[in-house]
SEVO-236232 format. One record per atom (N, C-alpha, C, O, CB): residue in one letter; z negated, x negated, y. Coordinates in steps of 0.001 Angstrom, whole numbers, plus 500000, padded with zeros to 6 digits. Glycine has a CB too. Example, Ala and Ser with C-alpha at 12.3 -4.5 7.8 and 13.67 -1.06 7.14 Angstrom:
2
A492200486810494310 A492200487700495500 A492200486800496700 A491535485764496681 A490954488692495527 S492920487150497750 S492860486330498940 S492130487100500030 S491961486591501138 S494275485916499402 
END
This chain:
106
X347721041846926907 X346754041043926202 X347367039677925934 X348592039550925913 X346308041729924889 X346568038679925733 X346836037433925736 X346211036858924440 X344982036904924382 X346385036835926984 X347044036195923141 X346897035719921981 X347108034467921954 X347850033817922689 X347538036270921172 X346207033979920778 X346211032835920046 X346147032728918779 X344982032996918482 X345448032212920359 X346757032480917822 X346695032508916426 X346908030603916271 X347561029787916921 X348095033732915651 X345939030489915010 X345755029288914885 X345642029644913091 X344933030408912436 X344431028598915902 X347020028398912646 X347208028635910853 X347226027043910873 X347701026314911744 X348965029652910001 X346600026700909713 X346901025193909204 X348298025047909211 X348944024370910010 X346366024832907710 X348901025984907911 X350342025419907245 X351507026237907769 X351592027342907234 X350386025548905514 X352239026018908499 X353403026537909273 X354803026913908420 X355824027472908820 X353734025417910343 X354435026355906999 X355510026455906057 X355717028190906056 X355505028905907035 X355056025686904448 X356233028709904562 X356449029962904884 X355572030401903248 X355680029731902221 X358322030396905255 X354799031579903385 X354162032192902084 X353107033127902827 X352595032979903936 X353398030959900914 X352921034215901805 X352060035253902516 X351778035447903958 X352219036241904788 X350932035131902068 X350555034090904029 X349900033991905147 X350778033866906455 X350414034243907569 X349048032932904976 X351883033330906177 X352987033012907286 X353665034371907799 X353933034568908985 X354221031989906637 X353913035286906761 X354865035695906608 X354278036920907377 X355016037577908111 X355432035638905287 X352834037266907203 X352312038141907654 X351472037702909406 X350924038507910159 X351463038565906402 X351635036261909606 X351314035863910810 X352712035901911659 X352720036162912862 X350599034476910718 X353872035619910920 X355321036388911927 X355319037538912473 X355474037897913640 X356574036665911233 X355034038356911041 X354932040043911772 X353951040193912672 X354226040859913671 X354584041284910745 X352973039781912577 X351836040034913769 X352501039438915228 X352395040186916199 X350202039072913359 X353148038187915412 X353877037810916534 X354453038724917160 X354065039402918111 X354716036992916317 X356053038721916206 X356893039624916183 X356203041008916928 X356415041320918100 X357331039745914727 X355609041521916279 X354579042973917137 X354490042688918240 X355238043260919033 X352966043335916781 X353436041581918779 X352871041734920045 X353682041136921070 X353504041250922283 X351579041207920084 X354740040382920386 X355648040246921608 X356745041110921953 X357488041009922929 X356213039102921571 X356760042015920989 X357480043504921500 X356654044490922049 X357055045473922672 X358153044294920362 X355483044203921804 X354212044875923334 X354199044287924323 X353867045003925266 X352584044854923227 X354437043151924615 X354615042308926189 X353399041620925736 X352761041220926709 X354520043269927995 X352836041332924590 X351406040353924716 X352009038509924958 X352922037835924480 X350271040549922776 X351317038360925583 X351485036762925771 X350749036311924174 X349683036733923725 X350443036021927471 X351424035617923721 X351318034837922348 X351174033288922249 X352012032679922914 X352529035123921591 X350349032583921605 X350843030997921640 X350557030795920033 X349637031397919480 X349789029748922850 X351270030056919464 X350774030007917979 X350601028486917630 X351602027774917702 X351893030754916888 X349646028051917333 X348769026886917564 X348720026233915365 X348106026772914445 X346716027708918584 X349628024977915323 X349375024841913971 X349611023671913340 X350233022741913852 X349976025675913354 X349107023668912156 X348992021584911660 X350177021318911017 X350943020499911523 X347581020929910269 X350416021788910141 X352080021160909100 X353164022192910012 X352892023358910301 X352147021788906618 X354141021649910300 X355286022114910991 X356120022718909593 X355974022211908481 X356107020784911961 X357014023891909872 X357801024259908660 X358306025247908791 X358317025295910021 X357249024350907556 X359119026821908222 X359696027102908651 X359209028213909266 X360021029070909616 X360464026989908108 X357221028488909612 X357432030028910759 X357033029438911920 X357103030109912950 X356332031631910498 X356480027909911979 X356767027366913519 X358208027181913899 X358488027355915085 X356107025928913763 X359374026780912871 X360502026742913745 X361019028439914060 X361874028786914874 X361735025747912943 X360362029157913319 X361553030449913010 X360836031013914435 X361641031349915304 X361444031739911133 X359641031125914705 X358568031215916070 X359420030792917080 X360176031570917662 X357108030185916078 X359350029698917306 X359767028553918345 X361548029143918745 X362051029271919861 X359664026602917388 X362206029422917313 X363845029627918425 X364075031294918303 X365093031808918766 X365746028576917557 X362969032130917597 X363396033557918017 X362104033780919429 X362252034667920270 X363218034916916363 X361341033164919440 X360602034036920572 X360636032946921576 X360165031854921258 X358936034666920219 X361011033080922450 X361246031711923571 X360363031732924213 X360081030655924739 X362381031586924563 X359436032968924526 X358395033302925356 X356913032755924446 X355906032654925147 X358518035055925699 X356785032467923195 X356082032158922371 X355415030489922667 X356063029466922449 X356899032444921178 X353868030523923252 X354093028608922882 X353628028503922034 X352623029182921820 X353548027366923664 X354089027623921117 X354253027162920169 X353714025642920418 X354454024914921080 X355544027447919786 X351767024796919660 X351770023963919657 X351434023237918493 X350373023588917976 X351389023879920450 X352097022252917899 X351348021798917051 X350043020244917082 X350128019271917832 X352404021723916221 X349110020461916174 X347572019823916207 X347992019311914950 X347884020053913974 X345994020857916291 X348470018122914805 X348568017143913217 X347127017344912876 X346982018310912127 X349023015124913311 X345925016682913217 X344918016778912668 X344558018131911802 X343812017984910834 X344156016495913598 X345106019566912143 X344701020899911724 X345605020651910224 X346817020439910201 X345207022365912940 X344840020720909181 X344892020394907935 X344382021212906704 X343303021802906771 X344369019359907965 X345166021246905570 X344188021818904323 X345028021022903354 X346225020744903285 X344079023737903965 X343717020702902471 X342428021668902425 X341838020541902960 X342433019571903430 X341745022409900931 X340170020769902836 X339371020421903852 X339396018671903772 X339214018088902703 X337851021193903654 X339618018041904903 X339440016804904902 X338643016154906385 X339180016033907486 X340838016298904605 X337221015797906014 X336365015574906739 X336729015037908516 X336639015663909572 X335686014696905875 X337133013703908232 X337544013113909338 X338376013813910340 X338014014074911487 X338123012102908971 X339779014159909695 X340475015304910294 X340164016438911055 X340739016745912099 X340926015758909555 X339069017182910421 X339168018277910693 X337844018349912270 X337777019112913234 X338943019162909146 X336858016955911764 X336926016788913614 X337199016305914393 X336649015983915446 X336373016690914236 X338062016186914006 X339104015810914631 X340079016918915472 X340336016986916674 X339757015151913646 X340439017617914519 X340428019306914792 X339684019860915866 X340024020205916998 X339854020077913638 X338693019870915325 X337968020958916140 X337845020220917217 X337615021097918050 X336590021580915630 X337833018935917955 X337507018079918965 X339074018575919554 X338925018962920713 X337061016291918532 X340349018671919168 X341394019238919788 X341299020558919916 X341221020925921089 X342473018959919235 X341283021245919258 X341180022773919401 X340641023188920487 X341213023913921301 X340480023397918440 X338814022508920645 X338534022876921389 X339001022649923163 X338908023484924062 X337645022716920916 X339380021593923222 X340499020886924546 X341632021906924775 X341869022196925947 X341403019207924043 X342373022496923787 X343450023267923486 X343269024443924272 X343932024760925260 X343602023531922071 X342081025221923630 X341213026329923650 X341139026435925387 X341874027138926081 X339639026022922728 X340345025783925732 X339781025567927192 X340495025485928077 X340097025887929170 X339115024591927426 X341855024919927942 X342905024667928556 X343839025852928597 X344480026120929613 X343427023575928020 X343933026756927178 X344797027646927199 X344296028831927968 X345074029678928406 X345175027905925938 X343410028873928079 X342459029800928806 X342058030554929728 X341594031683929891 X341955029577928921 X342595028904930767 X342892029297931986 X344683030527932095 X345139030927933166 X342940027602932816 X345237030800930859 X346170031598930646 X345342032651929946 X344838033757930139 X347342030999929947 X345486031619928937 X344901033064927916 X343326033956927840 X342356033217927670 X344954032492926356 X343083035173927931 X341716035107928143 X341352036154926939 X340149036393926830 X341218035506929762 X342041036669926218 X341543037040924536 X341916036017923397 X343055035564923516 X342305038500923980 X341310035635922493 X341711035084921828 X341649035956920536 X340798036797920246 X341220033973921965 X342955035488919690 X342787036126917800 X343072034812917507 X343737033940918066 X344093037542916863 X342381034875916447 X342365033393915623 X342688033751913955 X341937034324913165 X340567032529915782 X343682033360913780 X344396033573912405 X344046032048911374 X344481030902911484 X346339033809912771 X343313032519910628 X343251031565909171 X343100030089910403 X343624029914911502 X345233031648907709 X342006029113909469 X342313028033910380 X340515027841910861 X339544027933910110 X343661028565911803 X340525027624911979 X339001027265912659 X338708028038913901 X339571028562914605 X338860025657913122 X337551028064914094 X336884028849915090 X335635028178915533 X334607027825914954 X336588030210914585 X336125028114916908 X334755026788917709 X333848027947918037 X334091028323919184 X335261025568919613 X332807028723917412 X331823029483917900 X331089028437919470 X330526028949920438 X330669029789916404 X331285027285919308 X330465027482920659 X331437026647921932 X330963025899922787 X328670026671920449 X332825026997921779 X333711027171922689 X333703028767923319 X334349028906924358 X335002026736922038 X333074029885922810 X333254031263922875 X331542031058923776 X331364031548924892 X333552032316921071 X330751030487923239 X329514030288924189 X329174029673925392 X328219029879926141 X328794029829923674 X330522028532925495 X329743028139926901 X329930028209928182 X329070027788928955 X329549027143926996 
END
């Protein structure tokens, strides 16, 4: 299977901590993983030098809390991201963050 998890804040707290372990898992199943995120911090670096097989991109615009301009800004990358990763990836999980319902439609 082929993943995408997409988190605003890359720092480390709950949400991080429990989006590592989910990595961590599926890349000890052989899942192809990419983890897609806005503030850089420590579970994009801790991502980036334990799983080498992991891509790892970051989207400055992907932001909280909500800030208008940004965030379509966001979704205008995501969806480029999305479309592009695609041609790899062909399941997506989407962790905390945004979801282009009509990137899944067209």
């Amino acid at each position: 299977m082929k993943i995408v998890y997409i988190i605003t804040q890359a720092t480390w707290g709950g949400a991080q901590a429990h989006l590592y372990s989910l990595i961590k898992a599926q890349v000890m199943r052989g899942n192809a993983v990419a983890l897609v995120y806005g503030v850089e911090g420590r579970l994009s670096a801790s991502v980036a030098k334990e799983f080498q097989d992991v891509q790892v991109v970051r989207v400055a615009s992907l932001v909280h809390p909500i800030a208008p301009l940004s965030d379509l800004k966001a979704i205008y990358t995501l969806r480029k991201l999305v479309k592009k990763l695609a041609a790899r990836y062909y399941s997506f999980a989407f962790f905390e963050g945004w979801y282009d319902w009509e990137a899944r439609h067209d």
